[in-house]
Each structure stands twice: as structure tokens, then as C-alpha cells.
N, C-alpha and C positions, 0 to 999 in steps of 0.2 A: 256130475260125471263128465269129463273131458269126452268130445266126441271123436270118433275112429278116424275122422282127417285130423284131427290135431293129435292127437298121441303116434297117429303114422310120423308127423309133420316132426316130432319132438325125440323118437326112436331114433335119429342120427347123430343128437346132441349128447344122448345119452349112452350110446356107444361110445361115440368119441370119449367124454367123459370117462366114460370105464376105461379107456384103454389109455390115456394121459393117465390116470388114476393106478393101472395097473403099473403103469414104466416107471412112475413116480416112487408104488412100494417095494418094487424092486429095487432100483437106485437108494432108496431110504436102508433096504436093507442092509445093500452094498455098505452102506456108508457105517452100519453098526459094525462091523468087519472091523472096517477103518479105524472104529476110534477105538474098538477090542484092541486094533494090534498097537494104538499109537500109547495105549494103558502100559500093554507088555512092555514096549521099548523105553517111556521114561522108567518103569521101576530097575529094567535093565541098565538103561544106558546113565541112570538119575541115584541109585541106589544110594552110591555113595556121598553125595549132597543132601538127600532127604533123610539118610540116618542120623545128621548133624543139624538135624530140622528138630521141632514138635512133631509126636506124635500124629498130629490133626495134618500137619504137613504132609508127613511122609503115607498116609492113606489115600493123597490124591491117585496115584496109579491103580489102584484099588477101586476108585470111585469108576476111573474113565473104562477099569475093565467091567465091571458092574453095570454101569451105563451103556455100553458098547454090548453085553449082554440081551439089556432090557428092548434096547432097539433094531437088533436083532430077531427075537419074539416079535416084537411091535410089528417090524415089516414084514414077519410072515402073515399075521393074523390081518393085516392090511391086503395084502394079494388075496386071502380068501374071502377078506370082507366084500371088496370088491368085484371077485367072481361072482359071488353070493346074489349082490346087489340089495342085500339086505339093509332096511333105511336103520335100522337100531342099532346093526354092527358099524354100519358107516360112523355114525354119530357118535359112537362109542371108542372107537377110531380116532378122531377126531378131537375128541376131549383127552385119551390119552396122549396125543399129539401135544396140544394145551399144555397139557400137565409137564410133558419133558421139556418144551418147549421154554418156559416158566422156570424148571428147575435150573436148568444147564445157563441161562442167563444171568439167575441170581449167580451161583456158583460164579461165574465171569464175573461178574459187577465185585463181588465180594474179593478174590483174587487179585484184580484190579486196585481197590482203595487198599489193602493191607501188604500191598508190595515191598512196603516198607518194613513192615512188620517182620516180615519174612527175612528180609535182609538183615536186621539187625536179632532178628534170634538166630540164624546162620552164625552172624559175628561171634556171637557170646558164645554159644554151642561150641562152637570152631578152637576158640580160648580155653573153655573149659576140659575139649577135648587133648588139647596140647599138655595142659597142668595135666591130665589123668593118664596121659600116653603110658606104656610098656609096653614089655619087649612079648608076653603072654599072647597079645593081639585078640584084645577085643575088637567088639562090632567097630566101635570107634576109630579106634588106633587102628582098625584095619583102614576106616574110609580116609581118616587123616595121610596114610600111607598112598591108597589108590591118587587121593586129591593131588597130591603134591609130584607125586608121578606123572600122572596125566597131565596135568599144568604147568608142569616146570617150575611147581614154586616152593617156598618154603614161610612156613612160620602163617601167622596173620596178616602184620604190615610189612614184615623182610624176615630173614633166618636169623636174626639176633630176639626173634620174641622166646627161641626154646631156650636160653638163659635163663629166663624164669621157670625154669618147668625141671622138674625133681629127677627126670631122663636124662634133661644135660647132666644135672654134677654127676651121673653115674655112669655114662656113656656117649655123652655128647650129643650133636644133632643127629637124628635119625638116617640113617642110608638112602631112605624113598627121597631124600632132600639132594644125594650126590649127583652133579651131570654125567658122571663116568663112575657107576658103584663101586668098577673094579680098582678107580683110582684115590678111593679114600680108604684112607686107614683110620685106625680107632683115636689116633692121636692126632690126626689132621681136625677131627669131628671135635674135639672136645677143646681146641685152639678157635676163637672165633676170627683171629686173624689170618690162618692158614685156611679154616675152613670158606672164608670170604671168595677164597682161590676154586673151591673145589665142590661149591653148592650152587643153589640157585640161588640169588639173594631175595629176587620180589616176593613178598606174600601172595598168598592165596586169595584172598579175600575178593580182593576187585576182578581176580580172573575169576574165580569159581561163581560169583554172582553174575558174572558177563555172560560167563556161561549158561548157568540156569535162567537168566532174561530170555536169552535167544532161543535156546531149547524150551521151554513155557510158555514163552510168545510162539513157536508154532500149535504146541500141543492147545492151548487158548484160541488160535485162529481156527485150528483145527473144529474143536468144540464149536466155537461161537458160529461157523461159519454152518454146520451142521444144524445148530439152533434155528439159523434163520430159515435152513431148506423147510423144516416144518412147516411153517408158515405157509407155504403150498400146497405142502399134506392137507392141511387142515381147511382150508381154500377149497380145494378140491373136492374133501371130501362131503362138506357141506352144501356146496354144487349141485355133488351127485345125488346126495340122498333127499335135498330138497325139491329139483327135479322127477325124481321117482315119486315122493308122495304128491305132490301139489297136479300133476297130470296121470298119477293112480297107474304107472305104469306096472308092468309085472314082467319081470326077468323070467328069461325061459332057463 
């Protein structure tokens, strides 16, 4: 048993500790928040790129509000663990630290090597969504619509790809493709020469993936960067609870 001068001696490390320890679960918490909101805003702000994804794709926003959920929990049960000073919660802490720690890394590493992946079923998606376009407005033909709006583009690689697509011979290029809606008529659209005047001409393609780089590359930094704060969690929390048993201290 540690004698009464040394566990006086070690009672300042181990506050300290707790109270690094408590700012850390709270800031941990903070940061579930963060990545809850940054889930809501790519399915918001991403909806229409991920419907012309994989399935497996379009569940990332899904993932990051799931996870922004779980670390949420996490840092509360981390501030009590830490009032506590209990050595079993801490450790326990700790490993679930590990654990998310571990998940949200693979997740990056694996996004990372299949980027390509991504790009090129966008492409096809993108294509097949143009061949299946109407005027009904499906899921698709709605995001194809939104895409080409927001981006100023048209088609795939330029606005002569909906020549192949069973909408032109029956109505021409789509309106979401006009720079001025009000300035295309039905007969400008289905002219690829007059409409060259009165569409966008660049595809989608390179802008919509420019796009979802830049916006992914934050939500990614975002994650990855939250991954690594674990890593102090877990530092910390190992600290404190080895601390506590090996000088037999006792939280009041």
C-alpha cells in the first residue's frame, strides 16, 4: 500500500488529470455534434450526387449521423466516467475510444483507395440516368435535373450526350440544361444547333465530381481529424485509471 505522503504527493496529478480528462469529454462531445451536423448537411447538401451513386455510397451520410450519434453517448458516459473516477469505466472508455477510433480510420483509408471507384460508377449512373430521364420525375431525373441546375451543365461530357436518350426524339434537351428557362422553347431544345445558343454546353461530369471531391475532402478531414483527437481520449484515459489503481487512490 502507497504511503499517505505519496498518495498526498500524487492527489495533484490526479486531479489534474480528471480535469484535462473532463474538458477533453466534453470537447469529444462537442465534436459528436459536429460530425451529427456535417452527416445532415452532405445528405442535404450531397442528396442529389449520392442518388446517382451505389446504394453503399449514398448511406455515407447515414453512417456520419450514426456515428456523430454514438460519440455523442460516448462523451457523455466519458464526463461521468471521469467524475466517477471509476478505474473499470475509465478503461472501458477507453477501449470504446479504440474501437471508434479504429472504425472511422478504416472508413477513410477505404474511401480514400476506392475514389475512383466512386467516380466512375457516378459516370455510368449519370449515363444511365440520362437514357431513363422523363418528364414523371423520378428520384433520378429529379437529381439529374437539380445536377445540371446547380452546375450550369449539361449532358455527361457536353449537351449533345441527350441525343442519345429517348427524351430528346420526344422533347428534346431538358429545360434544367437552359441558361435563361424563360428563353428556350420546345423547338430551340430539340435543334442541337439552335440549342448550342441556349444551353449550357459543358457536362456534368468533371464539375459534379469537383464538386463532391471538395465537399468529401472536408467531410473526410472532418472525420479523420476527429479520429485522431481520440487518441488523447484514450491517452488520458489510461493515465488516469492507471494512476488511480497502481497508488490505490480513492475518489471522494
Amino acid at each position: 500500500m502507497a504511503s499517505p505522503s505519496r498518495r498526498l504527493q500524487t492527489k495533484p496529478v490526479i486531479t489534474c488529470l480528471k480535469s484535462v480528462l473532463l474538458t477533453y469529454s466534453f470537447v469529444f462531445w462537442v465534436s459528436g455534434i459536429i460530425l451529427l451536423a456535417v452527416g445532415v448537411w452532405g445528405k442535404v447538401s450531397l442528396e442529389a450526387y449520392f442518388s446517382l451513386l451505389d446504394e453503399k455510397a449514398a448511406d455515407v451520410p447515414f453512417v456520419l449521423v450514426g456515428t456523430g450519434t454514438v460519440v455523442i453517448l460516448l462523451g457523455t458516459f466519458g464526463c461521468f466516467a471521469t467524475c466517477r473516477g471509476n478505474v473499470w469505466m475509465l478503461k472501458l472508455y477507453a477501449m470504446f475510444l479504440s474501437l471508434i477510433f479504429l472504425v472511422v480510420l478504416v472508413a477513410a483509408i477505404v474511401g480514400f483507395v476506392f475514389r475512383h471507384e466512386i467516380k466512375n460508377s457516378f459516370a455510368s449512373n449519370y449515363m444511365l440516368a440520362l437514357r431513363s430521364y422523363n418528364a414523371t420525375m423520378d428520384q433520378r431525373s429529379e437529381a439529374v435535373d437539380a445536377v445540371q441546375k446547380t452546375l450550369h451543365c449539361c449532358g455527361v461530357k457536353n449537351y449533345s450526350d441527350w441525343t442519345n436518350t429517348a427524351y430528346y426524339t420526344e422533347k428534346g434537351i431538358p429545360r434544367s440544361c437552359c441558361r435563361l428557362p424563360d428563353n428556350c422553347t420546345e423547338d430551340d431544345l430539340k435543334d442541337l444547333a439552335k440549342a448550342k445558343t441556349k444551353v449550357y454546353v459543358d457536362g456534368c461530369f468533371t464539375l459534379a465530381t469537383t464538386v463532391m471531391e471538395s465537399k468529401m475532402g472536408i467531410v473526410a478531414g472532418i472525420s479523420f481529424g476527429i479520429a485522431c483527437f481520440q487518441l488523447v481520449g484514450i491517452f488520458l484515459a489510461c493515465c488516469l485509471s492507471r494512476y488511480i489503481t497502481n497508488n490505490q487512490y480513492e475518489m471522494v
